[in-house]
C-alpha positions in Angstrom: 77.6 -14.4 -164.0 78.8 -10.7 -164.8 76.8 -8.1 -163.5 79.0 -5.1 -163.8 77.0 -2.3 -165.1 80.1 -0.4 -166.4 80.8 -3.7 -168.6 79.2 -3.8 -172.0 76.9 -6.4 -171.1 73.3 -7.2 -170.9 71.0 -9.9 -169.8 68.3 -11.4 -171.8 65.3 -14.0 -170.5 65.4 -17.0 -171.4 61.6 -17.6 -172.6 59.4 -21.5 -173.0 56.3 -20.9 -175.1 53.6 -23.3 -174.4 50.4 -24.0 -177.1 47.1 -23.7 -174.9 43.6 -24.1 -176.1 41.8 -21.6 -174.2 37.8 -21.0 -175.1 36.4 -23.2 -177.7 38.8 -25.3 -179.8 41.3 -24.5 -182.4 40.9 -23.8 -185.7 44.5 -24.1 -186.7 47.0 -26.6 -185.9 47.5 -26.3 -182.5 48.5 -29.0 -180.0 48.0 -28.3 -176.1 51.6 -28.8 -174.7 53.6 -28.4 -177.7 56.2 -26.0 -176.4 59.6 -24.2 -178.2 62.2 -22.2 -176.2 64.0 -19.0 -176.9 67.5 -18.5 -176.1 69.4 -15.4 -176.9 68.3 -15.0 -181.0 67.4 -18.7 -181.2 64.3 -20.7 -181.2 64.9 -24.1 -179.8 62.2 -26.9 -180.8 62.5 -30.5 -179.2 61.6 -33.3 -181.3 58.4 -33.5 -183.3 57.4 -30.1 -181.8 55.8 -27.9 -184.2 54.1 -24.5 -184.2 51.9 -22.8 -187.3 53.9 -20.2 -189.4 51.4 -18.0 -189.4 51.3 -17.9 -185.5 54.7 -17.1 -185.2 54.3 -14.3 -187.5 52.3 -13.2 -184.8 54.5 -14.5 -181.7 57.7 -12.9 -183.2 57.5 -9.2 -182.4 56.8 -10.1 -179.2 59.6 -12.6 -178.0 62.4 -9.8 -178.0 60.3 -7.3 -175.5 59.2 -10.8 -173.5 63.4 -11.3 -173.3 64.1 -8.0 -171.8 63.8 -6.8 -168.6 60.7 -4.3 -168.1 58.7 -2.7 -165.6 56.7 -4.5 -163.2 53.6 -2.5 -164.3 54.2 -2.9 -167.6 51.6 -4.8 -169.3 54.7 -7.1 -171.1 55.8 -8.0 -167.7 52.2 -9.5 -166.6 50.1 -10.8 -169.9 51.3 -14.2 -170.8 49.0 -15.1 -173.4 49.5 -14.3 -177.2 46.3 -15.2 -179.1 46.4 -16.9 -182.7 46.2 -14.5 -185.8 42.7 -16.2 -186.6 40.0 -14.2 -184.7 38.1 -17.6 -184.7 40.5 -20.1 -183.4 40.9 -20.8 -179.7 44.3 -21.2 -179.8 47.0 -19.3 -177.8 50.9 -19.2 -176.6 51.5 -18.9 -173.0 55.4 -17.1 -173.0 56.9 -17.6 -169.7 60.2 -16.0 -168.5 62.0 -18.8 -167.5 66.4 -17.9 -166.4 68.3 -15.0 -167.4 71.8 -15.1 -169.8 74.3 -12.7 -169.9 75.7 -10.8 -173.4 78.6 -9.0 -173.9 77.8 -6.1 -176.6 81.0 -6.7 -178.3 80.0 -10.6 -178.8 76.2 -9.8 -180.1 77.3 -6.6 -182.3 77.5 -6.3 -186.2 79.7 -2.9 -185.4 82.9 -3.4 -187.1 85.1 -1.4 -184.5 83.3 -3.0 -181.6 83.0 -6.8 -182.8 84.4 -9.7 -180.5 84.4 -13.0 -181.4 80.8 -13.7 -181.6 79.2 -15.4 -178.5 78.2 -18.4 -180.5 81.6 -18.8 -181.5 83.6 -19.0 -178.1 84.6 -22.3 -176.5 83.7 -23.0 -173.5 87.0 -22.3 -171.9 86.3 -18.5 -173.1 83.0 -18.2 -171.7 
């Protein structure tokens, strides 16, 4: 793994979020242990895993700060739990940092004079 701060890299968490019913019972679809992952920009469901729509509206903002590194203080680094968007449903996602991937700038970038082949694009022998 490249850690060379001078490199145009940067690491990204890998995240699993977990459906939880926490306090009463859920108003919306939401099954305890259903679970997607994020890697890099993608959202990786295993089969017959679902989440709501409308609680990922809520969950998205949030999974690019959860991805970054942060301050140990900082309330992103310690609160887990993202609640459903209905104030009456006990649902909730539990977003746990789970390995860390490297990204070269030049492989994630949409800047013409910068642009690599895109990660996603490289074999295996390149990466």
């Amino acid at each position: 793994m490249q850690e060379d701060p001078t490199s145009d890299g940067f690491w990204l968490y890998d995240l699993r979020v977990d459906t939880i019913v926490a306090g009463g019972s859920a108003v919306c679809r939401h099954v305890e242990g259903e679970s997607f992952r994020v890697e890099g920009e993608l959202l990786i469901f295993d089969e017959g895993q679902k989440v709501s729509m409308y609680a990922l509206a809520a969950l998205l903002p949030i999974l690019p700060v959860k991805q970054r590194a942060t301050s140990p203080n900082d309330w992103i680094s310690t609160d887990a739990e993202i609640a459903c968007p209905d104030p009456n449903c006990g649902g909730r996602f539990r977003v746990t940092r789970t390995d860390k991937r490297w990204f070269s700038h030049a492989e994630t970038t949409g800047l013409p004079d910068s642009r690599k082949t895109p990660y996603w694009q490289k074999s295996e022998d390149q990466a």
